[in-house]
N, C-alpha and C positions, 0 to 999 in steps of 0.2 A: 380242132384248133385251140378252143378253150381248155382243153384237158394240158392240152401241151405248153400252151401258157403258165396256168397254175401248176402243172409241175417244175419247170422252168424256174419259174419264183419261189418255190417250195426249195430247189434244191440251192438255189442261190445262197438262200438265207440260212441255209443248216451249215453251209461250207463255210460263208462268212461269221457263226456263231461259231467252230470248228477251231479256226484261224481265231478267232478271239480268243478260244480257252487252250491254244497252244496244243490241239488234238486233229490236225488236219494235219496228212502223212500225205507221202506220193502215192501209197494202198488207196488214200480219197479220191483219187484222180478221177478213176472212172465212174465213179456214182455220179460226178458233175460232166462228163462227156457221153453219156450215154443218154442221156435227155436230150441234150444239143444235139447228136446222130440223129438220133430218131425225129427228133424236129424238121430236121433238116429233109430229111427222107421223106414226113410228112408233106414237108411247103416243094420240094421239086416234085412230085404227083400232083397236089393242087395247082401248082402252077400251069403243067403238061397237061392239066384236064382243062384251065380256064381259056375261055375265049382270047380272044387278041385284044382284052382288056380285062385284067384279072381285077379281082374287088378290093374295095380302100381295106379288109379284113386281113388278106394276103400281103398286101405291099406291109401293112402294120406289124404282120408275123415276122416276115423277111428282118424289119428291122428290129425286131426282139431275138432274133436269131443272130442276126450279129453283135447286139447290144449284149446277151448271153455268153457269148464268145469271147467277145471283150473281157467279159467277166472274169471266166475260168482262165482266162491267160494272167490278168491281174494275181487274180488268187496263186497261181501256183508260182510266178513271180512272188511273187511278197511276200508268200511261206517260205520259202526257200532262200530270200536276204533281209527279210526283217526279224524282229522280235515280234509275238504275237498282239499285241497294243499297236507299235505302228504299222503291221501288216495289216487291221482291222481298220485302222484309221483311212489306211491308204483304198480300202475295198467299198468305202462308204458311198462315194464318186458311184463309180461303176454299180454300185448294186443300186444307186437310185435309177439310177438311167434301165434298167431290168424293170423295176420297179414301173418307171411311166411307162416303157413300151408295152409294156404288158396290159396297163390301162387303158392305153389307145389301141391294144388288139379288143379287150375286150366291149372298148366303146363303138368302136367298128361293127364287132359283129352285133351290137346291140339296134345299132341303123340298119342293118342289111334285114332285119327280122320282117 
């Protein structure tokens, strides 16, 4: 779950440097949905294995996975009707919200230890 987080954020922040320097194409697409896939596919097995109350680490994923999502729709929105300053300006938002979910996946799993 942690790998999937930190790449999650890893790939966020390369798209959003991307979009800044006016070098993120619809070619970028899938380097930013292929993390989200596989996330996803990760957190439905975790979920399918957990009890009838899965752990605060899981619900924390679930919302990095949407907050990710969010992301990559911003992103290829605002690449495609902005100029690359205010498509970057406009990704700020959303990549912080990546940014804490991903702090509260990792603070999750740091309680569950």
């Amino acid at each position: 779950m942690r790998t999937h987080a930190e790449v999650m954020v890893s790939i966020a922040h390369k798209g959003a440097d991307l979009v800044r320097a006016g070098r993120f194409t619809a070619e970028s697409v899938p380097e930013l949905t292929y993390p989200l896939e596989r996330a996803e596919t990760f957190a439905r097995e975790a979920r399918r294995r957990a009890a009838a109350q899965p752990p605060a680490s899981l619900l924390a994923f679930e919302t990095l996975i949407a907050r990710y999502r969010s992301f990559v729709d911003a992103l290829d929105r605002s690449r495609r009707e902005q100029p690359p300053a205010d498509a970057a300006a406009a990704l700020a938002e959303p990549l912080r919200a990546v940014d804490e979910a991903a702090s509260a996946v990792d603070q999750a799993l740091q309680r569950e230890r």
